[in-house]
N, C-alpha and C positions, 0 to 999 in steps of 0.2 A: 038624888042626883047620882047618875053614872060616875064611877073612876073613871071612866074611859075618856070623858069629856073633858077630865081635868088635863087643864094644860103641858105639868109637865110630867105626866102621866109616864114611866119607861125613859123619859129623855135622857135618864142616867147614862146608856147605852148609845146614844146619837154618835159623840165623838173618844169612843170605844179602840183603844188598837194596839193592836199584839205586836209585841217586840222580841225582834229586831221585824222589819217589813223590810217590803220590795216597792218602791215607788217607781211609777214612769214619768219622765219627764217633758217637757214641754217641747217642740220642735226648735233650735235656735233659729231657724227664720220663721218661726211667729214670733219671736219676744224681742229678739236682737233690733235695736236699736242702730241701725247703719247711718253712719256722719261721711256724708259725699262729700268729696272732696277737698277734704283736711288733707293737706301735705301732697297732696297728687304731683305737683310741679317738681316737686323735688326728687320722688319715686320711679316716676312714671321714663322709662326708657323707648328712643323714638323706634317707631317700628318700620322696618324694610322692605321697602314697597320691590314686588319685581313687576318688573315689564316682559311683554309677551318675549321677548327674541333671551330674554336672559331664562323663561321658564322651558322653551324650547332647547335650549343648549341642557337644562336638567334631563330633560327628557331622552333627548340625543345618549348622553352619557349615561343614563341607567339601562338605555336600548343598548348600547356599546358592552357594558359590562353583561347584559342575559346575554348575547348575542357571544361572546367569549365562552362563558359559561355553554354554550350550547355546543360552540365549535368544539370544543373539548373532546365531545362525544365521538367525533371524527377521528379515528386511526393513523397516522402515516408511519406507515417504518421503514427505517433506510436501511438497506443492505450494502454490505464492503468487502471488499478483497483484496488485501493488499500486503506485497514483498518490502516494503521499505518504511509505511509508516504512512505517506503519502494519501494512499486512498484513504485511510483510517483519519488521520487530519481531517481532509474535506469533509466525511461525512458526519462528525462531530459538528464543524460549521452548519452543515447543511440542518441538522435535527436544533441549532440552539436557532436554526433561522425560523423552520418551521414551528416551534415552540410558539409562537407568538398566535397561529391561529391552529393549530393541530395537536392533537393527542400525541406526539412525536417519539417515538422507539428506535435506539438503534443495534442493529446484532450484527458482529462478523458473520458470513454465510457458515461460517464451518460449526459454531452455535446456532443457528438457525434452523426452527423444527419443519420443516417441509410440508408437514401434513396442513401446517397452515397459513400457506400460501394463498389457497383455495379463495378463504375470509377474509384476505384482503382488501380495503378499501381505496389504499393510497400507498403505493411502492415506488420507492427510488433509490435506485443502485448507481455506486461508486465503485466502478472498480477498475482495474491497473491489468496490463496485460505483463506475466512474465517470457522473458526471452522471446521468440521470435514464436509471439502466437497461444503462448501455454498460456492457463490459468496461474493463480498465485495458488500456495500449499493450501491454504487456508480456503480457498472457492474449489477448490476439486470436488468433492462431495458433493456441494451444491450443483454444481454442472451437473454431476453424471446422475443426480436427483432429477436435474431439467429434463435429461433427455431420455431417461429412461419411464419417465410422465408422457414424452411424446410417444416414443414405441407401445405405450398403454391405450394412449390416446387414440393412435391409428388403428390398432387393433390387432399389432400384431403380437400373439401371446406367445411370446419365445419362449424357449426353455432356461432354468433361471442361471443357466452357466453362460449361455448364449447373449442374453442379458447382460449379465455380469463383464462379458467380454466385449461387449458392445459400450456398454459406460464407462468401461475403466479407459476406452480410448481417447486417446486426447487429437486424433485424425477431424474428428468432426466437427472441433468447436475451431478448425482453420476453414475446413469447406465449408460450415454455415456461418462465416463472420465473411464470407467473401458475397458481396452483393452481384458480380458480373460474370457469375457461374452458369450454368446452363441447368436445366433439372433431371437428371439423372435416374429418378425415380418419381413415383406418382403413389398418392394417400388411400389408393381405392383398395381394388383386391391381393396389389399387388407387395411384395414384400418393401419394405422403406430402405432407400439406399443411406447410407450415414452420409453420403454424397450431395443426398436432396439440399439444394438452396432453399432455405425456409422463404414462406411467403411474406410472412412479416418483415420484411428488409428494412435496412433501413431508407432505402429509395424508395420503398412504396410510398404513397399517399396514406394520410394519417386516417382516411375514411374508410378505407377499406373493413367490412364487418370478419369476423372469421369468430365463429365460435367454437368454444372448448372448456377445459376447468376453470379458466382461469377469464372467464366472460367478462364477469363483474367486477376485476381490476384496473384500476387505472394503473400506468406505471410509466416512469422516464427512466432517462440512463447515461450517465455521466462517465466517457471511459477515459483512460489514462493510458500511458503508452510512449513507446518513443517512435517516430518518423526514419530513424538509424535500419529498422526493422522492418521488412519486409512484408509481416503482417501488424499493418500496426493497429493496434487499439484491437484484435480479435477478438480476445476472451468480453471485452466489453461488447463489440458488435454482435458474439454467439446469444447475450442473455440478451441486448434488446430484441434481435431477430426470432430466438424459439419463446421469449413472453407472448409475445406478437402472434406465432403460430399456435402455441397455446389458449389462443384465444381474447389474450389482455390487453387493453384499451388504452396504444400510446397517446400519452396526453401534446408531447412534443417530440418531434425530430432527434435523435441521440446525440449529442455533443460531446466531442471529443479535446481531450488536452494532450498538447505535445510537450513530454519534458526538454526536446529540443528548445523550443522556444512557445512563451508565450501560454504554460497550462496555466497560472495563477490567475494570468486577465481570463484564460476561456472559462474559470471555476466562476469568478465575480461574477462573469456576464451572463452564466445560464440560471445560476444558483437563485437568485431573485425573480429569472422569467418563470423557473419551474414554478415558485409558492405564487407567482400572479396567478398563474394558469390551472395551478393547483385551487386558488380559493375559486376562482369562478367556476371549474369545475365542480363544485360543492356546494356553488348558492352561496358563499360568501363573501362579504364586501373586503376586496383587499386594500382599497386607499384608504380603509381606517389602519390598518396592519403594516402597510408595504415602506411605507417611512420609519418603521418600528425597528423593522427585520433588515430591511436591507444595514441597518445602523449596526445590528447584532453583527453581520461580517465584519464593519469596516472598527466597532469596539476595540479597544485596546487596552490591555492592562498597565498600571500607573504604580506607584511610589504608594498610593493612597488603599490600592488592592493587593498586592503582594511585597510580601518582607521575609527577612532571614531571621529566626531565632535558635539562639544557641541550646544546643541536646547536651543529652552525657551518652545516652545509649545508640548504637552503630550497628547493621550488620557487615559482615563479613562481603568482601569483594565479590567472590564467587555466588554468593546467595542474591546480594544485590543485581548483578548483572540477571539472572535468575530470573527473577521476579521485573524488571526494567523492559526484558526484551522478550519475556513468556515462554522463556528455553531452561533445560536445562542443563544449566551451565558444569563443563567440568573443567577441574584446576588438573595441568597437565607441568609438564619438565621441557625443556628444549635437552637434548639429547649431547649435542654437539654443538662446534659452532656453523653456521648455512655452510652448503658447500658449494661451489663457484662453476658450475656446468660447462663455463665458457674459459676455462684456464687455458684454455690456447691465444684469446685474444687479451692481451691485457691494454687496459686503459679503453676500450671501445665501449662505444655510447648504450649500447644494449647490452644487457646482463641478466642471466636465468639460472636462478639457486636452486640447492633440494635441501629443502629441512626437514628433518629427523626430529620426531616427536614423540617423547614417552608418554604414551595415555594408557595406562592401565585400568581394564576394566571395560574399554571402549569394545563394540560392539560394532561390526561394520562388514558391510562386503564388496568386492571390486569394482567398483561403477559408483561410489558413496561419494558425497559430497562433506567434505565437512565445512564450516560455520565458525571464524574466529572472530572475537571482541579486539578488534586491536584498541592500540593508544594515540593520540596526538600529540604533535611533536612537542617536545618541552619546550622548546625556545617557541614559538605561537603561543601556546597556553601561559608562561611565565607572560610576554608582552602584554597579551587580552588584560590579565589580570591589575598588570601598573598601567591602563586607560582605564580602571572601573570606579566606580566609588561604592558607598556605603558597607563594605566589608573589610577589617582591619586585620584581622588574620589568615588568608589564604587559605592557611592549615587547619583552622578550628573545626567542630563536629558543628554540622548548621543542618537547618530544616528548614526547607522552602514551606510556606504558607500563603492560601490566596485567600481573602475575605471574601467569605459567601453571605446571600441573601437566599433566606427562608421567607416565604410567607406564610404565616402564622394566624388563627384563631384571633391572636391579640392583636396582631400589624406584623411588619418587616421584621423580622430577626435577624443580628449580620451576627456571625462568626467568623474566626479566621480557624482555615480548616489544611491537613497537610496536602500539598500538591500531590494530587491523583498518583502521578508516575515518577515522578523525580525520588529518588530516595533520599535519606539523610547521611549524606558527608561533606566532608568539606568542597570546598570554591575549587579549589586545585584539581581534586578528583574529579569534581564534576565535570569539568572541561574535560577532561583527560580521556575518561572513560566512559562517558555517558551524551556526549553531545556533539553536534556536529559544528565545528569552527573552521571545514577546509571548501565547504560548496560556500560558491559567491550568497550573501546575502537575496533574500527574496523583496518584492517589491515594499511588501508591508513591512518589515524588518526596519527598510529604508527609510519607510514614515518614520519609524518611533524614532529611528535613531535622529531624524533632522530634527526632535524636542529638545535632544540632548545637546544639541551643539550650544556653545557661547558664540561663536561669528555667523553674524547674519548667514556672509556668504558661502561658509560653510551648509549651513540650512536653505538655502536656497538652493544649492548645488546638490543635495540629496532631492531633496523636494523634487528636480526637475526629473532625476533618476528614476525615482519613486511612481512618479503623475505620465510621463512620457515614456511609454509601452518600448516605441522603438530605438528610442535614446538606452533606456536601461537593457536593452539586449544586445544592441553594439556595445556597450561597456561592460557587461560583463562576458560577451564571450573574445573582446578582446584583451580583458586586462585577467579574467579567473581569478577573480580576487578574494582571498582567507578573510575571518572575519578580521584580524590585527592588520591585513593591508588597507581593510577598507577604512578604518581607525586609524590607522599612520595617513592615507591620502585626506583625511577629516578631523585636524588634530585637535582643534577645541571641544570636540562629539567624547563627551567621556558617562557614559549611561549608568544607572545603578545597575548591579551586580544583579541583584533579587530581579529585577525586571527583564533586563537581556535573557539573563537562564532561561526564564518562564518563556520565553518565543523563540526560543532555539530547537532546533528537529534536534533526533535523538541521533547518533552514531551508531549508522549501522552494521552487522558483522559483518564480512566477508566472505563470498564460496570459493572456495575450492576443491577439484576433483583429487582423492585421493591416490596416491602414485605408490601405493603399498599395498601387498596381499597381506591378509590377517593371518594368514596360515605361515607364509614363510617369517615376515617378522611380526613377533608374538607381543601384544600389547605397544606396538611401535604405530604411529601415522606418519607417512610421508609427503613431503607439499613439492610442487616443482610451481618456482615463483617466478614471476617476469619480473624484476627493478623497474617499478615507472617512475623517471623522472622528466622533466618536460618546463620548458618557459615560455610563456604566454607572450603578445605583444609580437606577433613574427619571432621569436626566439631572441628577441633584446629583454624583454623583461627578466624577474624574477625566477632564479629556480623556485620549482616545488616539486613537490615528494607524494609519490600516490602514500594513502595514510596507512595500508595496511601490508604492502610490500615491502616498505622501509622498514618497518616495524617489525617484522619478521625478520629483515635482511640483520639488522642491530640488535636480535636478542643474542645473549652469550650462552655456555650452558650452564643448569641448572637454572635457569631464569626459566618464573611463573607464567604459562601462558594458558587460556582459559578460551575453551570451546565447545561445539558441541555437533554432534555428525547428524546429517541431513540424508536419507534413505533415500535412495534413486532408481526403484524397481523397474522403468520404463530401460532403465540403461542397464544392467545386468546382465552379468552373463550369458549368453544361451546354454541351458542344459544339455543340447544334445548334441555330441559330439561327432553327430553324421552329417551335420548342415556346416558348411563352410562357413571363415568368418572375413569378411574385408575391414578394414580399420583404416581409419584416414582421420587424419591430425596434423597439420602443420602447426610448429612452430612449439608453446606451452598446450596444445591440444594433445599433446602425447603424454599427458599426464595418467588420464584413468587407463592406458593401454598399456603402461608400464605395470600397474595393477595386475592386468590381465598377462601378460606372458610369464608372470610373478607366481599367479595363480597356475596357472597352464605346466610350468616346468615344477611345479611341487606336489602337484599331481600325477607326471609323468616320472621325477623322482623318486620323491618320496613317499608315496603309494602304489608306485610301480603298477601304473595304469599305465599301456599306452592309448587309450581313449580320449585323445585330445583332435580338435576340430582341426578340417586346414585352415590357416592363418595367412594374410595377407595384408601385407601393411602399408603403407602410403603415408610419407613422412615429407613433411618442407619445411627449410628454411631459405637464409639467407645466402650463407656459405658453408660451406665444407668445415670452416671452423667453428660452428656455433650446431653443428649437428649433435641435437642432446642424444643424450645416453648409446653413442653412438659404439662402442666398444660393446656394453649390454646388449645390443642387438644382434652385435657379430654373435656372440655365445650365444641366442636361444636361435640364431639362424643352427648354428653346427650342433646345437643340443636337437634341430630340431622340432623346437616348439616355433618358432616363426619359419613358415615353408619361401617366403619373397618378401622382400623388401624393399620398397621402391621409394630414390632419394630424387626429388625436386627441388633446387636450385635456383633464384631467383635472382641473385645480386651476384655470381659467382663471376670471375675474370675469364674470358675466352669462351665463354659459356651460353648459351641464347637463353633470356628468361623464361625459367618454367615454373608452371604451379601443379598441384598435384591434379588438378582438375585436367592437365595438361599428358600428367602421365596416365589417370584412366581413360583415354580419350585413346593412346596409343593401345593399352590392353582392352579394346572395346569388346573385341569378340570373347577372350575367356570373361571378363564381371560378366557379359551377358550370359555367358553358359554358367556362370556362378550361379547368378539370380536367378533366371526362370527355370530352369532345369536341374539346381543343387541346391535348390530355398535358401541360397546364401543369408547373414546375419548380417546387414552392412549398418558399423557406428561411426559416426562422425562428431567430429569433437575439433570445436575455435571458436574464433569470431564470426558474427554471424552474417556478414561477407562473404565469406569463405563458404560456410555451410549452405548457403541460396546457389553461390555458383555450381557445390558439388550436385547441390541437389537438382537442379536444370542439366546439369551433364550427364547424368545417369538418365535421366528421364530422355536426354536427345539417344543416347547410345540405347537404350530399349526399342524406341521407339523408331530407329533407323535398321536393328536388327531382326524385331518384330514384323517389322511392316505395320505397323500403328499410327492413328493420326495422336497427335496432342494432345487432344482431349483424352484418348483412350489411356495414354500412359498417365495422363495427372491423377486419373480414376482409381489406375492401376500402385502409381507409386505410392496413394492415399491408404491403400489397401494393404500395403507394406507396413504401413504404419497401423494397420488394425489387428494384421495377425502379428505383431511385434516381432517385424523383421526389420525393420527400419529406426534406428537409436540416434537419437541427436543430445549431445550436452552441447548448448550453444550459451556464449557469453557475448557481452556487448561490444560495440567500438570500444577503443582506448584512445586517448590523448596524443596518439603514435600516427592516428589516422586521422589528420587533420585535413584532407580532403573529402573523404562520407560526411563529416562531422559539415562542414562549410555547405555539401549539397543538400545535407537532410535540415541545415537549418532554412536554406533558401526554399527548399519544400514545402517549411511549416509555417515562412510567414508567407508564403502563394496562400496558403491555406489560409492563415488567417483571417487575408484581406479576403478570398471568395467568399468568408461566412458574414450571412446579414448580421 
């Protein structure tokens, strides 16, 4: 018998195994033993059935959020320019509205790179026209950027001084903001008159095609402006009319705001039609957005968004202001005490000072403007203070802070973050020197404040102010109410501190032309001031006090006064002292000419040059006793640096009213032999009343001794102003002329009712 066949032949070896091993296991769903439904009723949580309309609304809202997402992609940027603060305000507004469906960017135009304008998809400008037609400091560049893109455009390749001298003019952004000009010049072979009326008007129809750089932009335009003013709203009319001629694709009609009456309702009312017309331009749905945005206007900051916490650390006055109002600020002496111009009338209603100001180190030449931070009276500011709450020490170091929302990776993030602009000092300061509490409250002001009231009727009584357009502009331009009047008329309205600040416009400096040459007094500034004061109400109400003549009038010397000088090269002297000069200035408009005869007789002086230009002067007031510097004239007549002097008379006894327009009207024949045959230099310097009449009077005396029609001398006297022979420093109405003031408000609400 075989071993083989024995049974457990080797079996030794069967269940054989090397240790440690590696086993594989079983699958637990082959072996697992599953017990259904043990404990289920206890475990088991009911499940949430949706129905069609509730999976639909998911749907909706995740198409809502790509759909944002997508918007994103989309560009808008707002452009602004603005003297006060004003146009800079709205277009803030205007970019947290567009936020809600647009990429939304905003630049002052003087930051603004030009080169990419081109890439544009979505522009809209806010801007302010200054004085009677100019740009703001800040849009200069930008214009002469516009229009030296058009002279590209047409094809004419100037030379680049000819260029240079063509943009730096400020002539053509009055003849192209004027829509009912004739056209002057033509885009073909022929040279472009700066005359041309752009096609783009704003009377054109929106359909009109016109291509150029700027095909592929859409763009609107929001202008600012006062009605007071002859040309009004221009600098805004100039950018929508040459976008237009450039080729860009008005989305809507330009809308204008009158700071006479009614800019804040005409912001409300376009600012929401822009971003309607804006998303459907773009293929986007704006009734998901438009109840978002238009909310972001009417938002209001609360008790719950902004608070005061106490600092230790402060800048200095001078730095602060600095930094608050983007100048740079110098700390200066008052000299003396003002000195009283009008000492022959005592006790009369009109008063015009000159103060003397040591500014060492100031830099300036005769035709400057300088730029004072004044203060607000104490007695206002002390009142404001005992209506406020939530601050217990007036005096302490405080820091505005607004709580911000981030969205975040992880959700919302709030912070409270310091107020953008406001700096860190006290409550006291801050009214003082940093805010404005003498212009009436704005409509929306009005809102917040009727939260704050404890009497119904109190809060109903703002509310009606507030909501009723034409209610709130008969009360404020009958009663001109500070903000403590409008607080004593509303005496249970007592608002927190931290929240009023936060919606208060900033205090802004004040111009004035300098009435000193740098040469004869050395690190000195000279002011010639008008005293405004004035009571509302037909002259039964309240006095008030303009905030920055008083304030001058009441420094003593050695008292801190902090400015800073504004370069005025369009007003400057002429260099060449073979061209005649006329000067015409009634009233405080003799201020920058005192400059000049300043400069004139220290030259002839004390460089013993007699190279000084003919001079001719043209002077009004009221009477014989309120003729400024009226002895200083006598001497640079017999020194010979003023060749004629001519006094207009208006108010005088036994006298027939005259205005100086009145006495170049008598000298017609020599201005004209001045002007066209001795390229006279004629500056003019007032209210800008005054300047429209001189300016019509010269253009009738040209053009009656010419032999010219109208239009030939508007051409001509435009051109005046190209080859910089024609100087305007123009300032606004005052509170003195409460007749412009009553027809230019009757203007602006004709205006308001013709707009749909």
């Amino acid at each position: 018998m075989s071993a083989s066949v024995t049974p457990v032949f080797h079996q030794e070896m069967a269940v054989y195994y090397l240790r440690p091993s590696f086993e594989y296991q079983e699958s637990a769903m082959k072996t697992h033993i599953w017990k259904k439904g043990r404990d289920s009723a206890k475990n088991k949580k009911p499940r949430r059935k949706f129905n069609f309309k509730q999976i639909a609304r998911a749907v909706k809202f995740t198409s809502k959020l790509f759909g944002r997402a997508l918007s994103r992609r989309i560009k808008a940027t707002v452009l602004y320019a603005t003297e006060t603060g004003r146009s800079e305000q709205y277009a803030r507004q205007l970019v947290e509205l567009l936020g809600h469906a647009f990429n939304a960017q905003i630049y002052c135009m003087s930051d603004y790179d030009i080169s990419s304008i081109e890439h544009e998809a979505l522009l809209l400008v806010v801007a302010s026209t200054f004085g009677n037609g100019d740009p703001p400091e800040n849009g200069e560049l930008f214009a002469q950027d516009l229009y030296a893109m058009k002279l590209h455009e047409s094809g004419h390749h100037q030379a680049h001084s000819e260029l240079t001298i063509a943009a730096s003019s400020k002539s053509f952004i009055k003849a192209n903001s004027r829509s009912d000009m004739g056209k002057f010049g033509h885009l073909g072979g022929r040279k472009i008159d700066r005359l041309d009326s752009l096609r783009g008007s704003t009377t054109d129809t929106l359909s009109e095609e016109t291509f150029g750089p700027l095909s592929n932009v859409r763009f609107a335009v929001f202008a600012l402006g006062s009605s007071a003013y002859p040309n009004f709203c221009a600098f805004g009319k100039y950018i929508d009319n040459i976008l237009g001629e450039l080729g860009g694709e008005r989305m809507m009609k330009m809308a204008t705001g009158d700071e006479i009456c009614g800019q804040e309702q005409a912001f409300r009312k376009w600012a929401p039609e822009v971003f309607k017309i804006a998303c459907e331009t773009f293929c986007l749905d704006p009734e998901e957005t438009l109840s978002d945005a238009t909310f972001a206007l009417q938002s209001e900051l609360s008790e719950n968004t902004v608070r005061y916490a106490p600092v230790q650390e402060h800048e200095s006055l001078d730095r602060a202001l600095s930094k608050f109002h983007n100048k740079k600020s110098i700390e200066c002496s008052v000299k003396r005490n003002p000195i009283n111009l009008h000492c022959e009338m005592n006790g009369t209603e009109r008063s015009t000072i000159l103060v003397e100001i040591v500014a060492e180190g100031t830099d300036y030449e005769p035709g400057d403007h300088v730029g004072i931070f004044p203060a607000n009276r104490k007695e206002i500011v002390d009142g404001i203070i005992e209506r406020l709450s939530g601050v217990n020490d007036p005096d302490e170091m405080l820091q505005l802070q607004i709580l911000k929302e981030k969205q975040t990776q992880n959700g919302v993030y709030k912070s409270w973050e310091p107020h953008e602009r406001l700096p860190v000092c006290s409550l006291r300061t801050l009214l003082t020197r940093f805010l404005d509490i003498t212009t009436p409250p704005t409509r929306q002001l009005l809102t917040y404040l009727a939260t704050c009231c404890g009497d119904k009727a109190d809060e109903e009584r703002l509310l009606m102010l507030a909501n009723e357009s034409s209610v709130y502009e008969d009360w404020r331009y009958w009663k001109l109410p500070h903000l403590l009047e409008v607080l004593e008329e509303f005496p249970s309205c007592r608002p927190p501190a931290a929240v009023l600040v936060a919606q208060l416009n900033a205090l802004q400096p004040r111009f004035y032309s300098i009435s000193s040459s740098p040469r004869q007094y050395l690190n000195e500034i000279h002011l010639t001031v008008a005293i405004v004061t004035y009571r509302a109400e037909d002259g039964e109400g309240a006095e008030h006090y303009g905030v920055c003549s008083n304030y001058l009038a009441n420094l003593q010397p050695e008292d801190r006064i902090f400015l800073f000088v504004r370069s005025a090269p369009s007003f400057h002297m002429s260099k060449d002292p073979t061209k005649p000069v006329i000067l015409i200035g009634p009233g405080t408009g003799i201020a920058p000419f005192r400059s000049f005869w300043q400069e004139w007789d220290h030259i002839k002086t004390e460089m013993n040059d007699s190279k000084i230009p003919k001079v001719w002067l043209f002077f009004g007031c009221r009477t014989k006793n309120v003729d400024l510097y009226r002895d200083e004239k006598k001497e640079m007549v017999q020194k010979g640096v003023l060749d004629r002097v001519f006094l207009a008379l208006s108010r005088e006894e036994n006298i027939p009213k005259t205005y100086v327009q009145d006495l170049a009207l008598k000298e017609a024949d020599s201005i004209a032999q001045l002007i066209m045959q001795e390229k006279a230099h004629i500056y003019v310097c007032g209210d800008v009343t005054m300047a429209e009449h001189v300016y019509q009077t010269l253009r009738k005396i040209l053009a009656t001794r010419e032999n010219r029609t109208e239009t030939e001398m508007e051409k001509y006297m435009l051109t005046l102003r190209d080859e910089n022979r024609y100087h305007e420093d123009i300032f606004g109405i005052t509170l003195r002329t409460a007749e412009i003031h009553n027809k230019s408000r009757a203007t602006a609400r004709i205006r308001m009712a013709s707009q749909p």
